[in-house]
MIKE-791230 format. One line per 4 residues: number of its first residue (from 1); for each residue x, y, z of N, C-alpha, C, CB. Coordinates in nm, 3 decimals, always signed. Glycine has a CB too. Layout:
<atoms>
NUM	X Y Z X Y Z X Y Z X Y Z ~ ...
</atoms>
This chain:
<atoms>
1	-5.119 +3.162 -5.333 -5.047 +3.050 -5.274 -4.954 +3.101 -5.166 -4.969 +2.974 -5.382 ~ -4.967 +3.050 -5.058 -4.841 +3.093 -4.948 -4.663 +3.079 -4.990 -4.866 +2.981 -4.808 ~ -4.664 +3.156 -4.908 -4.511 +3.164 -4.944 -4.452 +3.088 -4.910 -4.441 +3.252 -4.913 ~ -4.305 +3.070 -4.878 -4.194 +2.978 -4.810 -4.152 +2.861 -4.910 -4.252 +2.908 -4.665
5	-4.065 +2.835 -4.915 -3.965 +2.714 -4.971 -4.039 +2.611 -4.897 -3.783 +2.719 -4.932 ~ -4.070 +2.484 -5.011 -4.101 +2.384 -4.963 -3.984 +2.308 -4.947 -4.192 +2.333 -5.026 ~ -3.921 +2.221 -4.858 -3.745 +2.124 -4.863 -3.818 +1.986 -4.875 -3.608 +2.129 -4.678 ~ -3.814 +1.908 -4.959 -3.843 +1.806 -4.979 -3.752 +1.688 -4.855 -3.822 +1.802 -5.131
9	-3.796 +1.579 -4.804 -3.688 +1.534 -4.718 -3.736 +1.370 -4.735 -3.687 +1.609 -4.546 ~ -3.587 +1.307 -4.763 -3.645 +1.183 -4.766 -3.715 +1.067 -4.688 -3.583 +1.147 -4.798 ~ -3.808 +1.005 -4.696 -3.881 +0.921 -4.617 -3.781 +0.818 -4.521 -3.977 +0.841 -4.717 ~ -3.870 +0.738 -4.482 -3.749 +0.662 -4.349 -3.754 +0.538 -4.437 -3.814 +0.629 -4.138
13	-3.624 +0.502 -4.418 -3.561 +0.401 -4.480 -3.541 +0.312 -4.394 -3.453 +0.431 -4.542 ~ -3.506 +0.198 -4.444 -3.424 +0.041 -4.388 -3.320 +0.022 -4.359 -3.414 -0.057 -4.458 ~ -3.238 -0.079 -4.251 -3.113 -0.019 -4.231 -3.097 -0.159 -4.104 -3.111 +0.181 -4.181 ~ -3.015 -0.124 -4.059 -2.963 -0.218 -3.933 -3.111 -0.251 -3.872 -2.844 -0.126 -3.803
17	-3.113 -0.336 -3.757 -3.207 -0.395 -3.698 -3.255 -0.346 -3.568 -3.173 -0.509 -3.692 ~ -3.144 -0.249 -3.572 -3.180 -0.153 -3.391 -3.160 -0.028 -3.373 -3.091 -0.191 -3.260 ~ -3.193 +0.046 -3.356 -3.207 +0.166 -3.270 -3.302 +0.203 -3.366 -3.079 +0.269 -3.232 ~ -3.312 +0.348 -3.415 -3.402 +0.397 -3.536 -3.409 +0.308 -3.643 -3.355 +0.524 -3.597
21	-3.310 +0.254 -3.726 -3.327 +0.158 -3.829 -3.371 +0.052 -3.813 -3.242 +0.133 -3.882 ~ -3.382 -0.006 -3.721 -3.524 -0.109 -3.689 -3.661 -0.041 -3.683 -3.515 -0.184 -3.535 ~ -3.655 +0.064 -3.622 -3.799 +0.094 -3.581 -3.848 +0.141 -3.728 -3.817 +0.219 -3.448 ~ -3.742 +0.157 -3.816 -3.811 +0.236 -3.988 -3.852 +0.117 -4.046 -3.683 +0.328 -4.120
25	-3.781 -0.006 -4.003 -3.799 -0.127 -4.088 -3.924 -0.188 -4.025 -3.669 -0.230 -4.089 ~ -3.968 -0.157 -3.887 -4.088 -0.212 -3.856 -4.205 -0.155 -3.859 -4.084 -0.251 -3.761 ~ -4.182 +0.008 -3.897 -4.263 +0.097 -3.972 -4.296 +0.049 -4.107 -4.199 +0.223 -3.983 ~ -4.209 +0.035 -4.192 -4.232 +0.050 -4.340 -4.297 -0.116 -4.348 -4.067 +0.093 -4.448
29	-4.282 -0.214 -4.305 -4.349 -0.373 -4.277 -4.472 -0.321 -4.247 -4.285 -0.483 -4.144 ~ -4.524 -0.273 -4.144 -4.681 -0.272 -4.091 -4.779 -0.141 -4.196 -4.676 -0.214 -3.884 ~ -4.677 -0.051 -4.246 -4.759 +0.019 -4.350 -4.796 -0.082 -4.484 -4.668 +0.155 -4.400 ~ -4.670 -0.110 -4.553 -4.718 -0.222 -4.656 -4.836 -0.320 -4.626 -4.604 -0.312 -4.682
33	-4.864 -0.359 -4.513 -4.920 -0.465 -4.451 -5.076 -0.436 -4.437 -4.847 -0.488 -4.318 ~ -5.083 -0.271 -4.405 -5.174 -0.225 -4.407 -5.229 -0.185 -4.548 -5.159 -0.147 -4.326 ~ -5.166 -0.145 -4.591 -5.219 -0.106 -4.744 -5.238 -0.226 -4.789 -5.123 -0.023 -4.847 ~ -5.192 -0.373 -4.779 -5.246 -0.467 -4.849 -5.361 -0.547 -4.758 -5.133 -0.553 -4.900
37	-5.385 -0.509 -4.653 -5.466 -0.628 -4.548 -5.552 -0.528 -4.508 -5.375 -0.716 -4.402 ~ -5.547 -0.380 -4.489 -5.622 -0.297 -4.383 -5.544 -0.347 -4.250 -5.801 -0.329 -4.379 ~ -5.635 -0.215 -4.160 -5.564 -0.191 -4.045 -5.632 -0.292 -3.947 -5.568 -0.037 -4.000 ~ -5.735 -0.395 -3.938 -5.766 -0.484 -3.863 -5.751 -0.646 -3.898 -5.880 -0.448 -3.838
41	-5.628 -0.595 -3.983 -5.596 -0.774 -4.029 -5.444 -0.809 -3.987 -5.607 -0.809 -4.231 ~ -5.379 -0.651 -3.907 -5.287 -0.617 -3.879 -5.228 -0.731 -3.753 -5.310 -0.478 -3.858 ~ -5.115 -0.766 -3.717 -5.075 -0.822 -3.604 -4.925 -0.828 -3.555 -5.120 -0.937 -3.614 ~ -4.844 -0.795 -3.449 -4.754 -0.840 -3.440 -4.627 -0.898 -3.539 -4.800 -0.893 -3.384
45	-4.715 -1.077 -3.512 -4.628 -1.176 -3.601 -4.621 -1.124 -3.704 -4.669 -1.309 -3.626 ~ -4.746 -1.083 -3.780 -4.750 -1.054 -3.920 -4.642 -0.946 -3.982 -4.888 -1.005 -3.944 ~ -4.653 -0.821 -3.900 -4.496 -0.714 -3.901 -4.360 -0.792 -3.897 -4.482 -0.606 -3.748 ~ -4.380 -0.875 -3.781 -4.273 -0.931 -3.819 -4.186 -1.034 -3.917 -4.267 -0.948 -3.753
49	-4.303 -1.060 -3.976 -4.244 -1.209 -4.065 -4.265 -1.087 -4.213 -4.392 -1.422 -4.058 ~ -4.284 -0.952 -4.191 -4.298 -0.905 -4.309 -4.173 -0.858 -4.337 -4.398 -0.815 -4.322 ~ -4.091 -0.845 -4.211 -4.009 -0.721 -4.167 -3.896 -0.815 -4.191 -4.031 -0.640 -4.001 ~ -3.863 -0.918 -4.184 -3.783 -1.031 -4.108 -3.746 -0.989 -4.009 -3.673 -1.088 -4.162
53	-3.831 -1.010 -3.891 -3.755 -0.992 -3.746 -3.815 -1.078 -3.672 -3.760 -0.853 -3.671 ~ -3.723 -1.148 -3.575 -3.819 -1.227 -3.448 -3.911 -1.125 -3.382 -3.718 -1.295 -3.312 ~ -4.048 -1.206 -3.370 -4.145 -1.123 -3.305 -4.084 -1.042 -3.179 -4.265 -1.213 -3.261 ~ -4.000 -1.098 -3.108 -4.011 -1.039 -2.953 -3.885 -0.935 -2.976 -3.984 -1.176 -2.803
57	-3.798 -0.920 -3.059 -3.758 -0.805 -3.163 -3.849 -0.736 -3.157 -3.733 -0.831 -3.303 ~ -3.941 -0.663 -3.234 -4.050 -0.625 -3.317 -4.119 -0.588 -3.134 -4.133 -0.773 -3.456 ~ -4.164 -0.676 -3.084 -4.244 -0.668 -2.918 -4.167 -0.548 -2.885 -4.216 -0.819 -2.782 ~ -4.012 -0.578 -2.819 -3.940 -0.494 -2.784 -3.949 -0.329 -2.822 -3.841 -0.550 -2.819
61	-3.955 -0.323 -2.945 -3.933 -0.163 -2.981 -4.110 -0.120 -2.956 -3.857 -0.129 -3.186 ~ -4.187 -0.179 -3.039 -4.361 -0.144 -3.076 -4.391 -0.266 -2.986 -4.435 -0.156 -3.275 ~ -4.485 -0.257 -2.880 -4.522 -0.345 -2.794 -4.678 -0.382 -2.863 -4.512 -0.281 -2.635 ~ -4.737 -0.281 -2.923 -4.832 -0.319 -3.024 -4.875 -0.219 -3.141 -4.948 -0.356 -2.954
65	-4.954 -0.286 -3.203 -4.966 -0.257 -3.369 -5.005 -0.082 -3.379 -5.120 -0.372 -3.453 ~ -5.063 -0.020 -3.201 -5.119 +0.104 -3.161 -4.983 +0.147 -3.190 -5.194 +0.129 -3.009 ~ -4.904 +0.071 -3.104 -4.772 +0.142 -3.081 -4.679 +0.216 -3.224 -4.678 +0.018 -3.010 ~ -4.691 +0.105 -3.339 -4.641 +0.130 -3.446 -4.690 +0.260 -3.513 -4.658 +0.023 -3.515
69	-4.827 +0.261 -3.502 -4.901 +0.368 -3.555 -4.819 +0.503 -3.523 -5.050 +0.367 -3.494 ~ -4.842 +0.531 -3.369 -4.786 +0.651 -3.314 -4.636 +0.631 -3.365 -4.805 +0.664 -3.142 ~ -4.558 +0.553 -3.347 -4.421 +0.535 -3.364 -4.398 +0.601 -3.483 -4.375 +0.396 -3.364 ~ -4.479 +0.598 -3.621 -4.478 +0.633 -3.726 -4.521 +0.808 -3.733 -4.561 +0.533 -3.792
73	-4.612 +0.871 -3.668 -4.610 +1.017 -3.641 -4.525 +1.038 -3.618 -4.672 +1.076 -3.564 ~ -4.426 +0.968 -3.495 -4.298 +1.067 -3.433 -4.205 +1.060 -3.524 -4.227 +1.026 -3.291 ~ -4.186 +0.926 -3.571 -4.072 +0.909 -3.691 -4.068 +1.013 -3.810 -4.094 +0.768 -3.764 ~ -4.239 +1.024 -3.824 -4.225 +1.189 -3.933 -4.201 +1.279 -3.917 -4.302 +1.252 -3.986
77	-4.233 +1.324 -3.773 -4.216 +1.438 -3.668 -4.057 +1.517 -3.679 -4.236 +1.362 -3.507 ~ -3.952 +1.392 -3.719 -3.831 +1.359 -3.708 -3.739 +1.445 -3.840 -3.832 +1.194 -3.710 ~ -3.812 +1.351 -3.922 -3.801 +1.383 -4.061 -3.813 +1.500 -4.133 -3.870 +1.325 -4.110 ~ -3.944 +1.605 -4.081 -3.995 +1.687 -4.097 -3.896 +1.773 -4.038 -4.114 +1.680 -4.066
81	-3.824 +1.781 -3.898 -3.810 +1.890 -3.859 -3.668 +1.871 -3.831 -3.902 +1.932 -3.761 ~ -3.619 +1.785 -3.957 -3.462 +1.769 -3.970 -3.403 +1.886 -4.087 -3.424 +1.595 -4.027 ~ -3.460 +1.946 -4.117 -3.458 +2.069 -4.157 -3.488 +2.200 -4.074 -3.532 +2.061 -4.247 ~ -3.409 +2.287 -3.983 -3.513 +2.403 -3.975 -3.577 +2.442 -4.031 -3.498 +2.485 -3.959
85	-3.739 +2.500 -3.980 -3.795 +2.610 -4.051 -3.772 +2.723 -4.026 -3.902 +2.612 -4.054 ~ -3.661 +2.808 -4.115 -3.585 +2.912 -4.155 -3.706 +3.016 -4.181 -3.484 +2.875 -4.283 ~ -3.750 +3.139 -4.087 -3.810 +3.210 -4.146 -3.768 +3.321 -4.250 -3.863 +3.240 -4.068 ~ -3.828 +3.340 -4.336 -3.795 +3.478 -4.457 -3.806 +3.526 -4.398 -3.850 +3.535 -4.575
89	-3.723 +3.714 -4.413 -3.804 +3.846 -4.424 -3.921 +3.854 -4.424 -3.788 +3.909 -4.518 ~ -4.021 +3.801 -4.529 -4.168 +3.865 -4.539 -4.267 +3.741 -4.525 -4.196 +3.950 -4.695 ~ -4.188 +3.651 -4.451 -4.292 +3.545 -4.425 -4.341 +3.588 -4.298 -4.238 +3.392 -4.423 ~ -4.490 +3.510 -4.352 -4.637 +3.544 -4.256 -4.621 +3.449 -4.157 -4.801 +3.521 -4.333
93	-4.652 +3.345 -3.998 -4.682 +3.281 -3.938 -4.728 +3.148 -4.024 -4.751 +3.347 -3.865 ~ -4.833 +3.207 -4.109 -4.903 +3.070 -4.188 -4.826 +2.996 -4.302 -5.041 +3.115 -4.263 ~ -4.723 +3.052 -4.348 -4.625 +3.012 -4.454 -4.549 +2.897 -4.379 -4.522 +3.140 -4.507 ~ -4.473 +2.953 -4.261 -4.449 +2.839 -4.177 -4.457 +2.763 -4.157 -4.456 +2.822 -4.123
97	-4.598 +2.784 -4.102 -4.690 +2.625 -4.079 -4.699 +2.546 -4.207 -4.867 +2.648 -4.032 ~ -4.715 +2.619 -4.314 -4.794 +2.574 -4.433 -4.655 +2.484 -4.496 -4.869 +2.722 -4.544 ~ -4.573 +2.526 -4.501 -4.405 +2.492 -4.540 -4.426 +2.346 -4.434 -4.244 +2.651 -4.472 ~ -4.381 +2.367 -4.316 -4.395 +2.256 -4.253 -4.522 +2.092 -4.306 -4.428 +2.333 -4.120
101	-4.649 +2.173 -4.240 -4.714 +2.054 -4.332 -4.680 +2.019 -4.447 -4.831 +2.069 -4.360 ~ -4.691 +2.098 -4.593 -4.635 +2.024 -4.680 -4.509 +1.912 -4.689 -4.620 +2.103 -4.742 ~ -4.394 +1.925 -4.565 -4.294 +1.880 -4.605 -4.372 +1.708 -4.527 -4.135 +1.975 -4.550 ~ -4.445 +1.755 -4.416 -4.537 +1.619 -4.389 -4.560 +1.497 -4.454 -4.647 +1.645 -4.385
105	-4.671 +1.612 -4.598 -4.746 +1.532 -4.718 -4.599 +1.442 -4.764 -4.827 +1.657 -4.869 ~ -4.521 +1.557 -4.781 -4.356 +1.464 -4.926 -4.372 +1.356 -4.805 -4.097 +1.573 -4.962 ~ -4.333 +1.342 -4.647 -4.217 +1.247 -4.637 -4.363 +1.157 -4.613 -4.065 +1.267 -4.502 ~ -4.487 +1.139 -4.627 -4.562 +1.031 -4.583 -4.624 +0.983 -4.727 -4.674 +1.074 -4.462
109	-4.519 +1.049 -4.877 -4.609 +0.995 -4.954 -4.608 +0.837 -4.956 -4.590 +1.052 -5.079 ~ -4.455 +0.789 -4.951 -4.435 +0.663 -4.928 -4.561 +0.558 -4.890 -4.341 +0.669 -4.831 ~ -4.639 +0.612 -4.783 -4.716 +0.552 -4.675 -4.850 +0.581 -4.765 -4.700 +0.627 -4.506 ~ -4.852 +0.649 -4.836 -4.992 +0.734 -4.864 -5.107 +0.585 -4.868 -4.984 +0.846 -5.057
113	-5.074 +0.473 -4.969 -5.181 +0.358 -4.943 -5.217 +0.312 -4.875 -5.184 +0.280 -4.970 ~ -5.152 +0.315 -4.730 -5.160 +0.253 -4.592 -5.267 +0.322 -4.513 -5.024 +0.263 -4.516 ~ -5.168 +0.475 -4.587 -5.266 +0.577 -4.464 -5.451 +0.610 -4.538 -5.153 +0.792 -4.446 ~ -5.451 +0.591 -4.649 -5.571 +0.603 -4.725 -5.649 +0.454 -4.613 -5.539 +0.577 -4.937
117	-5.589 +0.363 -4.565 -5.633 +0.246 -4.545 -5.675 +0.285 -4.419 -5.544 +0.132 -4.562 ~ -5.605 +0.317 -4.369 -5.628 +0.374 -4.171 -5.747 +0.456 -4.220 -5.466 +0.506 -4.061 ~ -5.733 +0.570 -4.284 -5.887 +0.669 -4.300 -5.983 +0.587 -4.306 -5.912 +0.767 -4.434 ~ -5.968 +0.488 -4.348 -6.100 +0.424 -4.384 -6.176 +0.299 -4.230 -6.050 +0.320 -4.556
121	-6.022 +0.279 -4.193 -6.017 +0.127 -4.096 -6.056 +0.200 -3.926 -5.801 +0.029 -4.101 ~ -5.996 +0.292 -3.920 -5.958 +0.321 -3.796 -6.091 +0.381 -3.733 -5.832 +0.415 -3.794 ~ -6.172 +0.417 -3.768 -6.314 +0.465 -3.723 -6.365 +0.324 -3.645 -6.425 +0.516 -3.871 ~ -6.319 +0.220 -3.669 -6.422 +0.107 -3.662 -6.319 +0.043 -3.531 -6.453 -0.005 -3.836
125	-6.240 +0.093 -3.495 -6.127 +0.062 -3.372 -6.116 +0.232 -3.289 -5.933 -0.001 -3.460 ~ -6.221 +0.220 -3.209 -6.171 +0.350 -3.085 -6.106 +0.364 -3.032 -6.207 +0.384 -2.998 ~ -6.006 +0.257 -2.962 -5.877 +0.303 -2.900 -5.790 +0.301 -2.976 -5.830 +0.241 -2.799 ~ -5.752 +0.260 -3.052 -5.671 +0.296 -3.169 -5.676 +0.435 -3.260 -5.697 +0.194 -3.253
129	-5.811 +0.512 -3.297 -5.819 +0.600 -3.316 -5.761 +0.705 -3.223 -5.914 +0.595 -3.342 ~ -5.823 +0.655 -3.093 -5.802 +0.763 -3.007 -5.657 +0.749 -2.975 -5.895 +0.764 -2.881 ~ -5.514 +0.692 -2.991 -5.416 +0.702 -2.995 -5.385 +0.773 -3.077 -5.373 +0.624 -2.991 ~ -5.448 +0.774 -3.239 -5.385 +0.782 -3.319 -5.405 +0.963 -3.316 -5.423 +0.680 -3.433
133	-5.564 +1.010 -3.263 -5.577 +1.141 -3.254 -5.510 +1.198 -3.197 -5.662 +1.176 -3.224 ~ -5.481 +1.137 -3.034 -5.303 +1.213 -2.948 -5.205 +1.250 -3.004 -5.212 +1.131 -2.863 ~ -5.162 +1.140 -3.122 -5.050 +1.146 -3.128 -5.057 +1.220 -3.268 -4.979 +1.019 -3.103 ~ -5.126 +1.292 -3.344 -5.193 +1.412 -3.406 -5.177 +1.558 -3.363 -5.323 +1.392 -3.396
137	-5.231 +1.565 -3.229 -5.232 +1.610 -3.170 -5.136 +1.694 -3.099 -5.274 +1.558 -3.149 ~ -5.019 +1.566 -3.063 -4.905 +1.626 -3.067 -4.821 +1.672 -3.143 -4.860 +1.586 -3.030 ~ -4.815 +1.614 -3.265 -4.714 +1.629 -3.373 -4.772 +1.770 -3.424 -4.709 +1.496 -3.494 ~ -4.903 +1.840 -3.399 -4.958 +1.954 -3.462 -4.887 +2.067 -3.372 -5.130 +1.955 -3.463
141	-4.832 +2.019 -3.234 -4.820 +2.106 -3.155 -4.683 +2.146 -3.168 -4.863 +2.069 -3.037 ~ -4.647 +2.024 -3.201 -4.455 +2.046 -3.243 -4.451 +2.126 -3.335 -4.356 +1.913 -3.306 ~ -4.491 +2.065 -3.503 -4.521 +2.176 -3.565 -4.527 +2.304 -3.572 -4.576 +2.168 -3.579 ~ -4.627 +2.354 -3.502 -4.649 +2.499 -3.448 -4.537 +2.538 -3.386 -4.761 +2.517 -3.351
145	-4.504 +2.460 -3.251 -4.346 +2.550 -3.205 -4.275 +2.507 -3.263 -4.276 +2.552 -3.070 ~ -4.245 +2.484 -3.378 -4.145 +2.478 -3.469 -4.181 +2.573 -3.596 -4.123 +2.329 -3.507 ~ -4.272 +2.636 -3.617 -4.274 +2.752 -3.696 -4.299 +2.887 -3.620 -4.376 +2.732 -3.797 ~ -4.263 +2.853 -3.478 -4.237 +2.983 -3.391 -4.397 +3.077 -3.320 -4.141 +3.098 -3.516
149	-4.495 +2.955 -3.331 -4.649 +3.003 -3.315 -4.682 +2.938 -3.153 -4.770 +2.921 -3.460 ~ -4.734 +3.037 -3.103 -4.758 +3.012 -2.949 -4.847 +2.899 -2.959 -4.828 +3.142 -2.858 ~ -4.794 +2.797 -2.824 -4.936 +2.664 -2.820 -4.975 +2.686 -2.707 -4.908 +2.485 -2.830 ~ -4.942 +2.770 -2.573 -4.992 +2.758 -2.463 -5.109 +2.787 -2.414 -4.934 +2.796 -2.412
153	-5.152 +2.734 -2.270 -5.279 +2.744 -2.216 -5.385 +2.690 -2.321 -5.305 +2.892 -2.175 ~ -5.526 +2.763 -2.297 -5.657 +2.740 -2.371 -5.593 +2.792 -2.515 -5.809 +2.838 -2.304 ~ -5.610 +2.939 -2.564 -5.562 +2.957 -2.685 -5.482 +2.873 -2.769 -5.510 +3.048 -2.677 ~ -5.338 +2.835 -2.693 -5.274 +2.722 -2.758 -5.342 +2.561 -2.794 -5.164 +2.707 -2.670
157	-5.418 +2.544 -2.690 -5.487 +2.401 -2.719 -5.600 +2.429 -2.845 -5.573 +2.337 -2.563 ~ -5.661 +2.516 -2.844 -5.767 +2.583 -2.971 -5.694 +2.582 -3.111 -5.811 +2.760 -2.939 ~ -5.567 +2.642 -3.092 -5.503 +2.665 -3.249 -5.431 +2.519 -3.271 -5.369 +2.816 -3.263 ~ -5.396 +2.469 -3.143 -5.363 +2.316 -3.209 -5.461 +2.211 -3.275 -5.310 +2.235 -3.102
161	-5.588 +2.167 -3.221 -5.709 +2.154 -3.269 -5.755 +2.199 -3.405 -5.776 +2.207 -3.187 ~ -5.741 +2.305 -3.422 -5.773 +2.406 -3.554 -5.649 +2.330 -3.653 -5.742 +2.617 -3.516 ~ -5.552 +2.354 -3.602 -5.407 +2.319 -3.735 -5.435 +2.182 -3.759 -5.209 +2.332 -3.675 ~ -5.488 +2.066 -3.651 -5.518 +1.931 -3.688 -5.611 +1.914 -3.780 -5.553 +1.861 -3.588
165	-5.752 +1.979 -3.736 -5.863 +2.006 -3.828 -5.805 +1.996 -4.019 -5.921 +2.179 -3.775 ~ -5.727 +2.149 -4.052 -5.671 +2.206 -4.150 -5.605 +2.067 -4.192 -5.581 +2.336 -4.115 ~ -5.503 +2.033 -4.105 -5.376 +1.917 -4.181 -5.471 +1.777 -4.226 -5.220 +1.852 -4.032 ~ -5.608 +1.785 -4.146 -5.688 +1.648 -4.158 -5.763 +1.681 -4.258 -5.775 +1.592 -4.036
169	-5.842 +1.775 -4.316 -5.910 +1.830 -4.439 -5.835 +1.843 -4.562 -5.959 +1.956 -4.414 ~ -5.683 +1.878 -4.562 -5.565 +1.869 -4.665 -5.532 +1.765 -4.666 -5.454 +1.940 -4.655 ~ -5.494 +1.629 -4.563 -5.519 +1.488 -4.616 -5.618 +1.426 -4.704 -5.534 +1.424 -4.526 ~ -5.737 +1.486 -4.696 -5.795 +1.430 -4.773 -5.817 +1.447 -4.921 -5.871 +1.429 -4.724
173	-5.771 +1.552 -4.922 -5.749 +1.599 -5.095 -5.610 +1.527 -5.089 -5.740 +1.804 -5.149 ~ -5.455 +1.523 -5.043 -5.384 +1.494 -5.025 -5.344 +1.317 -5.085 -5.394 +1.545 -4.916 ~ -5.481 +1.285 -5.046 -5.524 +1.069 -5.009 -5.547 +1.071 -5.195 -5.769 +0.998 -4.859 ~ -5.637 +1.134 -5.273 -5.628 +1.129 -5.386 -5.548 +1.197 -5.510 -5.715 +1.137 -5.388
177	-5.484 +1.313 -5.458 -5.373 +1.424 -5.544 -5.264 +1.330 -5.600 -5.285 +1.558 -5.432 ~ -5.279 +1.310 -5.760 -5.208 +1.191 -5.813 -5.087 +1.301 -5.934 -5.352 +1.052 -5.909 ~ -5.083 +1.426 -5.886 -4.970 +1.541 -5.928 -4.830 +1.472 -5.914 -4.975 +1.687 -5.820 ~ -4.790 +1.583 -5.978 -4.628 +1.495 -5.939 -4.576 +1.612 -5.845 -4.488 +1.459 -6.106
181	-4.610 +1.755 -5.859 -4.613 +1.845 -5.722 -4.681 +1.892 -5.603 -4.603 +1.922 -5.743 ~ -4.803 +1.810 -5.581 -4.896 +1.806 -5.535 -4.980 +1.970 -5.486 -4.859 +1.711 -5.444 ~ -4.991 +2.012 -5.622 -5.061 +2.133 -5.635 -5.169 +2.192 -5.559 -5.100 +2.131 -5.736 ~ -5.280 +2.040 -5.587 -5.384 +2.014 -5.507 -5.396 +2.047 -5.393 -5.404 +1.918 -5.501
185	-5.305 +1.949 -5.307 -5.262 +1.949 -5.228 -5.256 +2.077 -5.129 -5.183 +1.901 -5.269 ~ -5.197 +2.146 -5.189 -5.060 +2.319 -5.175 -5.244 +2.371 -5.142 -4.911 +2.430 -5.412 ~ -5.281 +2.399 -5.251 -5.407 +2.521 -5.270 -5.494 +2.479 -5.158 -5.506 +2.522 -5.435 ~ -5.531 +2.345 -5.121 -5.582 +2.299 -5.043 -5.607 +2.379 -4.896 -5.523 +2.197 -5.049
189	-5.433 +2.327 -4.862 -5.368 +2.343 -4.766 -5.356 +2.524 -4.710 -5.244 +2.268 -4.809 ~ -5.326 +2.570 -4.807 -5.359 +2.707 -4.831 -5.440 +2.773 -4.776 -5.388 +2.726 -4.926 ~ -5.577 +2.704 -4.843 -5.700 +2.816 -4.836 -5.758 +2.772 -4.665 -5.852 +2.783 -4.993 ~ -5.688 +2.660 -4.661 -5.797 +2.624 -4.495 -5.692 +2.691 -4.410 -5.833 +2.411 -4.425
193	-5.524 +2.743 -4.430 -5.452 +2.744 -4.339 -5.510 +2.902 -4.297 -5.296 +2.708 -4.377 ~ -5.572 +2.949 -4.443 -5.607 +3.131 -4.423 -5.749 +3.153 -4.372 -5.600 +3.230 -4.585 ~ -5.844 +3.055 -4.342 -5.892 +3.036 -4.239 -5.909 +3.035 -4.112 -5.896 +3.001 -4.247 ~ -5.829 +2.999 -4.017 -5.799 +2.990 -3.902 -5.621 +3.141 -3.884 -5.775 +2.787 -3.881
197	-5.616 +3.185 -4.022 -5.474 +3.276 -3.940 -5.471 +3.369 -3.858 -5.394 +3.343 -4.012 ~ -5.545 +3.454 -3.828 -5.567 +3.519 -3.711 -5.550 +3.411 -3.513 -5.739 +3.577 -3.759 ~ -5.543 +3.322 -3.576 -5.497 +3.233 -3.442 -5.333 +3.171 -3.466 -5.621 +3.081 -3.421 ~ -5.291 +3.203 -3.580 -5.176 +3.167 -3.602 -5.068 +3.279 -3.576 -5.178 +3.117 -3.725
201	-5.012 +3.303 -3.415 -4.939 +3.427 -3.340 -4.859 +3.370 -3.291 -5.001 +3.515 -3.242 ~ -4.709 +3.427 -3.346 -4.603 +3.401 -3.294 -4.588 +3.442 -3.160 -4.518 +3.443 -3.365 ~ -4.507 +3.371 -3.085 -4.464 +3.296 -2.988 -4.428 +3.452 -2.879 -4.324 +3.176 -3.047 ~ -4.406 +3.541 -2.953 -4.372 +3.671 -2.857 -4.500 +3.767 -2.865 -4.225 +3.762 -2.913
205	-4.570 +3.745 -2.918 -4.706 +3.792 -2.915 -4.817 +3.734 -2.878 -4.734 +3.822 -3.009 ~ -4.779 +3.610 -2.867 -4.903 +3.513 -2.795 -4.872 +3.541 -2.677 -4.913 +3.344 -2.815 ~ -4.739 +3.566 -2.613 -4.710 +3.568 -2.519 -4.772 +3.703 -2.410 -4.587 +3.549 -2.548 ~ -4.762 +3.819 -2.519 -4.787 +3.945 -2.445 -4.937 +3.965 -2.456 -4.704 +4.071 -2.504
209	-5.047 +3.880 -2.529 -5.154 +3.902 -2.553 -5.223 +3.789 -2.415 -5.179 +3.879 -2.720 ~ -5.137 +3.646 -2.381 -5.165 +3.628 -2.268 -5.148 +3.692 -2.113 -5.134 +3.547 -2.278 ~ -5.056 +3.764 -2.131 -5.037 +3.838 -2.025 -5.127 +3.944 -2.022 -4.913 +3.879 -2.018 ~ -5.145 +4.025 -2.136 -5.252 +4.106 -2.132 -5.407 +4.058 -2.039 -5.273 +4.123 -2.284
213	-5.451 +3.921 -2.078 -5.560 +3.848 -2.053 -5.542 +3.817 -1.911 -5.576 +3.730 -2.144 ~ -5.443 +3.804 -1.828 -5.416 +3.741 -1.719 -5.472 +3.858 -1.642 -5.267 +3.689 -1.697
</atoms>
């Protein structure tokens, strides 16, 4: 099992009607909404009369239901990396990462029925997928420079790809892991992260190995 302290961090909560605490309250409305309707029964009004907010409220922050989706990556993005990731002494690159994703899994268990719902919904909506893969995409990349692992150029776009791959194959054990520590989960996450670690190079060595290449 990889190393590193997992920090558990709490999910996004409800709260005032504007700035971040609206946008959690119009998050946590369109996930419920989804876990009970799926992701193409989804709408606007519907967030909003879930949420209690006037629609053009709700318009204002998420202009649409795409919007909420992504809104909800960054909001984890948030959550996740309201903790530093503090490296050990004898931590590897992949502990990092691996620490990080897990703290992912904790703060989206909240969501987990919604998001089991999107796995299933979102194939059948392409631009919506394909938002939802960007914004994947990015949050894999934050990730990474936030456990101190080079993303730049080609190499960097490859190991971001690869860490999405990994975090999207550990969702899916993740979608059914009914643990109360999500063990599953961990070993999962683990064995695919030691897969791809030889592409997992900190940030001063990615650096001198691109220069080398140049």
């Amino acid at each position: 099992m990889a190393a590193g302290s997992r920090r558990r961090n709490a999910g996004a909560g409800r709260g005032a009607d504007t700035g971040i605490a609206g946008s959690d309250r119009i998050i946590a409305a369109a996930m419920e909404l989804i876990a009970a309707q799926g992701w193409r029964n989804l709408s606007l009004a519907a967030v909003a009369s879930e949420a209690g907010l006037p629609i053009l409220q709700v318009y204002r922050i998420f202009p649409s239901t795409t919007a909420m989706l992504c809104g909800l990556f960054r909001r984890i993005d948030e959550v996740v990396l309201a903790t530093p990731a503090e490296a050990e002494a004898d931590e590897r690159p992949r502990d990092r990462v691996f620490d990080l994703l897990m703290r992912r899994f904790d703060a989206l268990q909240t969501y987990r029925p919604a998001l089991v719902a999107l796995r299933r919904d979102l194939p059948a909506d392409p631009l919506a997928a394909l938002a939802a893969g960007s914004a994947l995409l990015r949050s894999m990349r934050l990730m990474l420079e936030a456990a101190g692992i080079g993303c730049q150029g080609i190499a960097g776009a490859v190991v971001v790809k690869l860490t999405a791959a990994v975090y999207l194959a550990a969702a899916h054990t993740w979608s059914r892991d009914e643990s109360t520590d999500l063990a599953p989960t961990m070993a999962a996450l683990d064995r695919r992260l030691r897969g791809i670690e030889r592409w997992l190079v900190p940030v001063s060595r990615f650096a001198r190995n691109s220069a080398a290449e140049a």
